[in-house]
C-alpha positions in Angstrom: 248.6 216.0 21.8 250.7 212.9 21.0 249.5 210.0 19.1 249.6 207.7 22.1 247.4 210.2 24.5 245.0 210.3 21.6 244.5 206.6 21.4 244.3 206.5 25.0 241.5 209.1 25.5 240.0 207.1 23.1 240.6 203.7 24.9 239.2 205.7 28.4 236.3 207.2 26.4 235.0 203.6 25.4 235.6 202.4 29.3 233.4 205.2 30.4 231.1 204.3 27.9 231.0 200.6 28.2 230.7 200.7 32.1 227.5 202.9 31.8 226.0 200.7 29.6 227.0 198.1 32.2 225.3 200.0 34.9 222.1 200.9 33.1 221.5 196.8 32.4 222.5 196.1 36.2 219.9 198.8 37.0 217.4 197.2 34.3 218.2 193.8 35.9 217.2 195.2 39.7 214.4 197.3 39.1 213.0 194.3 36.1 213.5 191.7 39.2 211.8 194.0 41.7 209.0 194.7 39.9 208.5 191.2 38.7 208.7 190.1 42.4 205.9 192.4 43.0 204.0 191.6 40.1 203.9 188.3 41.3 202.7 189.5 44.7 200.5 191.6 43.1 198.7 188.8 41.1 199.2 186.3 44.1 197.1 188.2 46.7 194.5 188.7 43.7 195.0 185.4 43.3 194.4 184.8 47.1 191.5 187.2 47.7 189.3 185.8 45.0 190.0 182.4 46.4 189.0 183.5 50.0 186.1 185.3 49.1 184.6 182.3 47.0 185.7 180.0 50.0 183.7 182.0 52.1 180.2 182.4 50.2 180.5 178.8 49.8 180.0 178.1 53.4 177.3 180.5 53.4 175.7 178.5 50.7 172.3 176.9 51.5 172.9 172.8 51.6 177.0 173.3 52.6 177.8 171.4 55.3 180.5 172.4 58.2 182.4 169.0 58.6 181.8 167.4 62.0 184.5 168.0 64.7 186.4 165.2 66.6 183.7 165.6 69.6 181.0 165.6 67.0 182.0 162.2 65.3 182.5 160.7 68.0 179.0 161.7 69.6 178.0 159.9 66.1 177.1 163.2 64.8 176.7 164.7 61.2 178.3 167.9 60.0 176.0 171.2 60.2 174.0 171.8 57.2 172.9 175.2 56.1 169.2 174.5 55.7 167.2 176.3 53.0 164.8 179.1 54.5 161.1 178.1 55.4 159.6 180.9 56.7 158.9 183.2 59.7 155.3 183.9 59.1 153.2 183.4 62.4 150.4 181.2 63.5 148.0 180.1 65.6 147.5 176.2 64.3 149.8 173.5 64.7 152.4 173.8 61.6 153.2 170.5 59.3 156.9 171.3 58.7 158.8 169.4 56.0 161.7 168.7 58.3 161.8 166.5 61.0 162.7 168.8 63.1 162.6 172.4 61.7 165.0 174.7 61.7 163.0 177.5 60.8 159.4 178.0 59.2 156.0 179.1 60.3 155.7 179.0 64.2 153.5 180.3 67.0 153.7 183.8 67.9 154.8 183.1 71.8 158.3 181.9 72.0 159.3 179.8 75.0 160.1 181.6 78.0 163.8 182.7 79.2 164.5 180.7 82.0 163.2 177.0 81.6 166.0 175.1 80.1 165.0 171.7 79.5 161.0 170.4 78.9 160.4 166.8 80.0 159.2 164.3 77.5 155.5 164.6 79.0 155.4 168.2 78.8 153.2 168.3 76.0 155.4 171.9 74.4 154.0 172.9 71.4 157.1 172.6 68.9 155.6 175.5 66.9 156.9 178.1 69.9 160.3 176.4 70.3 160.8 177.6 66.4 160.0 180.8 67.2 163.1 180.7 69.6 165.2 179.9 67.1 163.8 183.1 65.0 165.3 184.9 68.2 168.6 183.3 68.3 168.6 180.5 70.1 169.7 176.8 70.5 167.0 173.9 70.6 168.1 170.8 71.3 165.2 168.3 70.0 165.4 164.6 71.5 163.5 161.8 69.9 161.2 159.2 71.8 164.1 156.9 71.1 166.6 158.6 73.2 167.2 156.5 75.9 166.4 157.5 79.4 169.9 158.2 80.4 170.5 160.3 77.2 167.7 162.2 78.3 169.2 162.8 81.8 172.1 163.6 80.3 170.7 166.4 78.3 168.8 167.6 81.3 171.7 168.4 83.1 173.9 169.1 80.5 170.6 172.0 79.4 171.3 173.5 82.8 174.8 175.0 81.8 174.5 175.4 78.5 173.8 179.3 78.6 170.9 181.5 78.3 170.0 180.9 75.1 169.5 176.9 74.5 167.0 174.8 75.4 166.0 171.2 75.7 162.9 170.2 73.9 160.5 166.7 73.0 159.8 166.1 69.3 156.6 163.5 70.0 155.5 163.6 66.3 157.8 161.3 65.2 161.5 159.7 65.7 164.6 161.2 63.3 165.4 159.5 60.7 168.8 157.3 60.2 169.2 156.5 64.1 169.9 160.2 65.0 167.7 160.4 68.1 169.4 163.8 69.4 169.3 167.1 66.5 170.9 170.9 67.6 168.8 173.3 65.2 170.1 177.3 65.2 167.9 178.9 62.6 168.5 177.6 59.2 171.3 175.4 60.5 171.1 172.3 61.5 173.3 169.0 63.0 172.1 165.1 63.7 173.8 163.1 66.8 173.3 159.7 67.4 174.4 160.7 71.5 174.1 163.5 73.4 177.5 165.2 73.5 178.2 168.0 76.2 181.1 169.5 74.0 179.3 169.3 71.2 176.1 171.0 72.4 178.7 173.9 73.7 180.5 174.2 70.4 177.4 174.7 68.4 175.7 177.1 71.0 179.5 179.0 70.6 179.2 179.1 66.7 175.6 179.5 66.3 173.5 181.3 69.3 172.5 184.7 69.2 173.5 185.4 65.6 174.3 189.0 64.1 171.6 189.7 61.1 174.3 192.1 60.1 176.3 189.4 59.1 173.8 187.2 57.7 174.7 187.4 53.8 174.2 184.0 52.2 170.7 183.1 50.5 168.9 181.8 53.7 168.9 184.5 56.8 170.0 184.2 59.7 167.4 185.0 62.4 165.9 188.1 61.6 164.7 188.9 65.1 168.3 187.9 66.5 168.7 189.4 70.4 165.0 189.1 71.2 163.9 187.7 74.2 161.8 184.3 74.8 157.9 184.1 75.6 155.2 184.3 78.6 155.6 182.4 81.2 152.7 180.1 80.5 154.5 177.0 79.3 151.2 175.0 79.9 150.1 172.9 76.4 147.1 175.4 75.9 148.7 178.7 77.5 147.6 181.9 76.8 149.7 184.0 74.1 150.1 187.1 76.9 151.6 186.9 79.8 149.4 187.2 82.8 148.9 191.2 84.1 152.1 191.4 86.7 153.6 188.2 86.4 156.9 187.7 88.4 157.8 183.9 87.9 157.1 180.9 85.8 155.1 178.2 87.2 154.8 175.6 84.5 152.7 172.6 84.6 153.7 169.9 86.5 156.2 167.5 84.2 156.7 170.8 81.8 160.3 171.3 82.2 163.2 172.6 84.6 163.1 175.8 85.7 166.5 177.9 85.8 165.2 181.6 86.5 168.4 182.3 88.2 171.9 180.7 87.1 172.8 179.2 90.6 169.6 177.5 91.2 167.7 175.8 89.1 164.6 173.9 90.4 163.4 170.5 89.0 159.9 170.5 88.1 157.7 168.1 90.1 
């Protein structure tokens, strides 16, 4: 072999050497980028998951409040506060609860019956069995004496399409405080209007009615006998707590409420 080819073998020895090297850092380079890029994925869902997981037991926390919607400001009302738990127990007395009104606590042992959707001012409803409703999943709507009269109407018709599972009722003990004559309570929930708002009543039935148990993971429960039905039919002051032996139909006392045992025809009460 002559000097030259020598030297040149040599020469094409280094190239085949120094492009290797070349490819082995291009190959570093790729597969350092790639796996980098998905360390920083990696780290940023992490990153994401903790954050969404804190965001939610937050909102689950007793005394957060869900910020008040467009409808709900304008109705004057206040966001919806996650009330602290006050009991299920049952009684038989007349219960002196620490909110004005309650969203949960001790209450009578006879909910409100399915089927009357609003109670007049007069009816004389014992508040006690309204909270039991909530215990059950359902929406009370408690007016003030200070609503006005038309508010009142307005709620009283507004109660009539506002599902199965709300209802209208009198707090007589006392007015809300800070002007908020009209309250929407779900168990352990609770918002303050000023005005009675028809799409805010249906956006807190939406959110709050009927709640799963199953879901119910932050420190105050939600409704532990969620699904259950309401009361008798007696919706007289002093009614019974049973239901009278092979009753059909509610006949409440005159100025109780209005009746809406079937969804296309609800009947006002005398």
């Amino acid at each position: 072999m002559g000097k030259k080819s020598a030297e040149r073998n040599v020469r094409l020895e280094q190239l085949r050497r120094e492009q290797k090297r070349a490819e082995r850092r291009r190959a570093l380079l790729i597969y350092g980028t790639s796996g980098f890029v998905v360390v920083l994925l990696l780290v940023g869902i992490i990153i994401y998951s903790v954050a969404d997981t804190h965001s939610k037991n937050k909102t689950r926390e007793v005394g957060y409040v869900t910020a008040a919607s467009s409808a709900a400001a304008a109705a004057g009302c206040t966001g919806t506060v996650n009330d602290a738990s006050q009991g299920s127990t049952h009684v038989s007395t007349a219960v002196s609860y620490k909110a004005s009104p309650p969203s949960s606590g001790s209450h009578n042992p006879d909910p409100l019956p399915d089927g009357i959707a609003f109670y007049n001012p007069a009816s004389g409803i014992p508040v006690e069995r309204a909270v039991h409703n909530l215990e059950h999943g359902f929406i009370v709507g408690w007016y003030d004496k200070s609503l006005p009269a038309a508010q009142v109407e307005k709620l009283r018709s507004l109660a009539a399409n506002a599902g199965p599972r709300f209802i209208g009722v009198p707090w007589t003990r006392s007015a809300f405080p800070d002007g908020k004559h009209f309250v929407l309570t779900a168990w352990d929930r609770t918002q303050r209007c000023t005005t009675v708002s028809a799409a805010v009543i249906k956006d807190f039935v939406a959110k709050h009615a009927n709640p799963d148990p199953a879901g119910a993971t932050w420190d105050s429960p939600t409704a532990p006998e969620s699904g259950a039905q309401g009361g008798t039919l007696d919706v007289s002051a002093d009614g019974p707590l049973t239901a009278p032996a092979g009753a059909t139909a509610a006949t409440p006392t005159p100025g109780a409420g209005t009746m809406s045992l079937s969804p296309t025809s609800p009947t006002p009460a005398p």
